[in-house]
C-alpha positions in Angstrom: 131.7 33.0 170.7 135.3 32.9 172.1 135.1 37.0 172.9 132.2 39.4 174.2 132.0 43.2 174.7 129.8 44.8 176.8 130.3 48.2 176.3 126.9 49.9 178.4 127.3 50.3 181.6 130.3 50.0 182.2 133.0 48.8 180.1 133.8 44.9 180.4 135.5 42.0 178.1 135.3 38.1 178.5 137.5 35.5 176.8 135.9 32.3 176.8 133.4 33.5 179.4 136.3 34.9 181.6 136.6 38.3 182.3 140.0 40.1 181.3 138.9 44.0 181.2 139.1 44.7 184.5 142.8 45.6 184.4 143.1 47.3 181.4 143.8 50.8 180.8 141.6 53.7 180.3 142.7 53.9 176.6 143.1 50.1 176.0 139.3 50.0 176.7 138.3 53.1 175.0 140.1 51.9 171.6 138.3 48.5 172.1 135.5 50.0 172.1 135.9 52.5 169.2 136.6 49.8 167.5 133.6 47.9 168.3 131.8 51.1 167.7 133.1 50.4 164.0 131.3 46.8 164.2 134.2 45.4 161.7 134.9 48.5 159.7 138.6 49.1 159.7 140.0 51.9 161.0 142.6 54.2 159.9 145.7 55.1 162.4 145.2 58.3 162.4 141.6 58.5 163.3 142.6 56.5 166.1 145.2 59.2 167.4 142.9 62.0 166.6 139.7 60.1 168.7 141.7 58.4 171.5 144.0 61.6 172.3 143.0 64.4 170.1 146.5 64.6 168.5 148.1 64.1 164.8 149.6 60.9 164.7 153.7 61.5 164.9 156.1 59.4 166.3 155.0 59.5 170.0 151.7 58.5 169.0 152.5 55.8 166.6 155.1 54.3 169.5 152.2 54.6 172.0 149.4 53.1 169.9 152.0 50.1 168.6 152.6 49.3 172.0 148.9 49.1 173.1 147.9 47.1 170.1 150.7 44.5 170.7 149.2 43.7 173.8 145.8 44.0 172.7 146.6 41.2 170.3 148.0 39.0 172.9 145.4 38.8 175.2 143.8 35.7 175.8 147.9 34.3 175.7 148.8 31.5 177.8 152.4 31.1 178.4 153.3 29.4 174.8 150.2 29.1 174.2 148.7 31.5 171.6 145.2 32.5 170.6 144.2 31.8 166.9 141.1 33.8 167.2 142.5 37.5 168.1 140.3 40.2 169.3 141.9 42.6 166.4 142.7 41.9 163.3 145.6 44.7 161.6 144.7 44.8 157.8 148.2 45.7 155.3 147.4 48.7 155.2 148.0 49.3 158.8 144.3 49.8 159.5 143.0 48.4 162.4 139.6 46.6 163.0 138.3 44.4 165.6 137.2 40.5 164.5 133.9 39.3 163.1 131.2 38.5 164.3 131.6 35.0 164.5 134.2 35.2 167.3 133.0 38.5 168.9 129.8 38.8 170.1 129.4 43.0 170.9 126.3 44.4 172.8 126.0 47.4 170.6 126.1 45.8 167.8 122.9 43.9 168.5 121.7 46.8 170.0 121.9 48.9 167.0 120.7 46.6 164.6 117.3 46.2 166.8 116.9 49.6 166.6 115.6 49.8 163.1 112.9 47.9 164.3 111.4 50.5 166.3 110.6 52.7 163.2 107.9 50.0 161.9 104.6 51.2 162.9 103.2 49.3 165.9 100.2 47.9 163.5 102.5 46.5 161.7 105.1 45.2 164.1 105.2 41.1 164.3 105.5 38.7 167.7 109.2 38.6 166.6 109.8 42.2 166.5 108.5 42.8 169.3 110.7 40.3 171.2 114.2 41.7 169.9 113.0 44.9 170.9 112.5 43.7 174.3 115.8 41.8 174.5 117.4 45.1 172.9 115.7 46.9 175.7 117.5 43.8 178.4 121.3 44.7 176.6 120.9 48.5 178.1 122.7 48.2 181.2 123.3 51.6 181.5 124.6 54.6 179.8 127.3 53.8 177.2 131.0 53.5 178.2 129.7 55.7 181.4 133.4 55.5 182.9 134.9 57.2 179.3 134.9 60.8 179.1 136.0 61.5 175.8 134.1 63.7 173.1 133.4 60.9 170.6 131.9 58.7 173.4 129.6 61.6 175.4 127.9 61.8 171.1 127.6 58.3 171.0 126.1 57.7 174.7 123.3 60.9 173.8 122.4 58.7 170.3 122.2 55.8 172.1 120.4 56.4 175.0 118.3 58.7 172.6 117.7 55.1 171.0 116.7 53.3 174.4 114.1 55.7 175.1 112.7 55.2 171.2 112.5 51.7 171.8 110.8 51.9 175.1 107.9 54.6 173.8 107.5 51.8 171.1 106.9 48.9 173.9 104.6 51.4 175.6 102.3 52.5 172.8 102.2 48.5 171.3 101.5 46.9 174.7 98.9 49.3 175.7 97.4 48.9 172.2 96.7 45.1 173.1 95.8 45.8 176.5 99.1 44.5 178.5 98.7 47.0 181.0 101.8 45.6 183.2 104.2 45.9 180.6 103.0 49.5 180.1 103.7 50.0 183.5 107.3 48.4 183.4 108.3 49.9 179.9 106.8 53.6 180.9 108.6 53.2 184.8 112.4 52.3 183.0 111.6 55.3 180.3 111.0 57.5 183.1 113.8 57.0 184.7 116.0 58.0 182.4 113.7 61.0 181.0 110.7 62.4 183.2 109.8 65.1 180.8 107.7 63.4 178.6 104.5 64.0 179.1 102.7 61.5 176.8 104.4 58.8 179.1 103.1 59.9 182.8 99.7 59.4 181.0 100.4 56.3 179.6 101.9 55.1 183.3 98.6 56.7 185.1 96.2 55.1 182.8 97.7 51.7 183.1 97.7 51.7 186.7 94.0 52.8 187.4 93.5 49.5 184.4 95.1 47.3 186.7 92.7 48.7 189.6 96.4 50.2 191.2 94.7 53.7 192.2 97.1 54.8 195.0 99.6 54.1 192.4 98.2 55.9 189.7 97.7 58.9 192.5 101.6 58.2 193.5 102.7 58.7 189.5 99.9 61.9 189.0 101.9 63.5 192.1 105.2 62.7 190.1 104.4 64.6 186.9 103.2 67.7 188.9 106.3 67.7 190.7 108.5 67.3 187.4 106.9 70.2 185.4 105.4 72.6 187.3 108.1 72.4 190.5 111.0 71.3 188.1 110.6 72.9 185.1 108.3 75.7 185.9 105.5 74.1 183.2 102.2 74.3 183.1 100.5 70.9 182.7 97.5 70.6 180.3 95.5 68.1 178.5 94.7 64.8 179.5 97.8 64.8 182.2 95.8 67.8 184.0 92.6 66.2 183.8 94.1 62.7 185.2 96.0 64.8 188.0 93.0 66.9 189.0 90.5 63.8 189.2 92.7 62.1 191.3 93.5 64.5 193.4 89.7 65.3 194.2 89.7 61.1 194.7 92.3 61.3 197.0 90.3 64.4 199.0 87.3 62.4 199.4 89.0 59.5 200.4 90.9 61.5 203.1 87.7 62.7 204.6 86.1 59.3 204.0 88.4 57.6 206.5 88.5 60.8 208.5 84.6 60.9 209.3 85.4 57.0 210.0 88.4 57.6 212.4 86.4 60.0 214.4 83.4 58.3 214.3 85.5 55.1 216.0 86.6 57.3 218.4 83.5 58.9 219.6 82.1 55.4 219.5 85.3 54.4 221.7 84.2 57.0 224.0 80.9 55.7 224.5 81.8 52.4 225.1 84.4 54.1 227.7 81.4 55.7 229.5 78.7 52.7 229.6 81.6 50.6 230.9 82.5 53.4 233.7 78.2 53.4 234.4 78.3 49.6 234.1 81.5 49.6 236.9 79.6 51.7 239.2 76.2 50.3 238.8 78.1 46.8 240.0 79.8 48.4 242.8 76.5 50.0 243.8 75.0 46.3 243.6 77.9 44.7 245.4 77.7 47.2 248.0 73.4 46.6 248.7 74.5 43.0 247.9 77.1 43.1 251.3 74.8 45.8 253.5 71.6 43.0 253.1 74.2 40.1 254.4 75.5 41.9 257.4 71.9 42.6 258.6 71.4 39.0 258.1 73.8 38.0 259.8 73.3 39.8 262.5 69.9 38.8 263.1 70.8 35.2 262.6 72.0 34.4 266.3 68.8 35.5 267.6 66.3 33.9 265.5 68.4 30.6 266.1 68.2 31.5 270.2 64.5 31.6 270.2 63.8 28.6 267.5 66.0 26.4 270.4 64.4 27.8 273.6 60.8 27.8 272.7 58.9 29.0 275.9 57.4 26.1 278.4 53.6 25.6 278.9 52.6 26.2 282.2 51.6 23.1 284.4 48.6 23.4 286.1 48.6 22.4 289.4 
């Protein structure tokens, strides 16, 4: 491919793996990518005028839009040098349309045409439908042209991201079909993300993590639904989600005053060792003491003993 859009997130265009969007104007990018939006469909002038600036197209729009399509056509010019694989192609008629496929390469166009795929049913989905899915989930970036403002792109960013979180419920429900509970997890945590109101997710998400033995994250995402429907939107939660919620939560309790009995019970056992060794201190001290008292009288006894043992007394001598 000599040219590639990416137009989610936000908006950027390489030529020949160089980057050349990031000094173009607001409206040079947002008629890129209206055109891209088109995917090689030509577009008429004045639908152009009418989406770009909301106007009829006169003579200060035709001037304007001229002058931003000449140098939209020249980029990728080197000096003398000219480009024989434009980024737009201007059919007779005036119409405008951005090249084929074989020398752009748009993201939303390959987004769009994986997106069929997630209308399959999951029984019926093959090993290679599930992987463009999954690259189709890689291409969203972000919102769609998130740094355009304009009425035509805020419709096409709600379809779209509408789309992403299709795809995603459709990894979620096929990988926890088959038992690939860490792909539920990562498919359910992007989904949520974006939309946190979907209740059929948070159990998918719970479920997964008590299958992978995860339990304080399962109780971490159970704590996340409450807080987005009954403190967010004021909702009641029933069903299954209640039931997950509530059976944690009574986990969690136990758990608390699991490891609370144990805490105090190491501390009352601290205690005791704190006493015996006080008891232990003393009763040496005590023994030290006896120990010191017995030598003293010793030694004070000592010079005597040793007096008498080297005077014995004399026999008398009989006359």
């Amino acid at each position: 491919m000599i040219w590639k859009i990416n137009t989610f997130g936000s908006f950027r265009l390489f030529y020949q793996q160089q980057q050349l969007g990031a000094h173009l104007s607001r409206t040079s990018k947002a008629l890129i990518s209206l055109l891209a939006a088109h995917q090689s469909r030509s577009v008429t002038r004045e639908e152009i005028a009418c989406l770009l600036w909301s106007t009829e197209y006169d003579k200060a729009a035709q001037h304007r839009l001229s002058t931003i399509l000449w140098r939209l056509r020249h980029l990728g010019d080197s000096g003398a040098q000219t480009t024989t694989r434009q980024l737009l192609l201007i059919e007779p008629s005036g119409d405008v349309r951005i090249n084929g496929r074989d020398v752009v390469e748009i993201d939303l166009v390959d987004f769009e045409a994986a997106v069929k795929r997630c209308h399959i049913r999951r029984g019926q989905a093959s090993a290679d439908d599930v992987a463009v899915l999954t690259r189709c989930v890689d291409l969203y970036a972000g919102d769609f042209l998130r740094d355009l403002d304009l009425e035509w792109v805020a419709e096409k960013r709600q379809y779209l991201r509408q789309c992403y979180l299709d795809i995603l419920q459709f990894l979620v429900e096929y990988h926890n079909d088959v038992g690939r509970y860490d792909e539920v997890i990562t498919y359910a945590d992007r989904f949520l993300r974006v939309d946190p109101y979907l209740e059929a997710i948070h159990v998918f998400m719970i479920k997964a993590c008590l299958s992978t033995g995860r339990r304080s994250l399962a109780a971490a995402r159970a704590q996340a639904c409450r807080r987005a429907f009954t403190e967010e939107l004021g909702v009641a939660i029933e069903g299954e989600a209640q039931r997950l919620i509530s059976c944690l939560a009574s986990t969690s309790s136990s758990q608390s005053k699991a490891r609370t009995k144990c805490q105090v019970d190491r501390r009352a056992s601290q205690r005791v060792d704190d006493r015996s060794l006080v008891q232990l201190r003393e009763a040496c001290s005590q023994v030290v003491s006896v120990c010191s008292t017995l030598l003293h009288e010793a030694s004070d006894r000592e010079p005597g003993a040793a007096a008498f043992q080297s005077h014995p007394p004399r026999k008398s001598v009989e006359r």
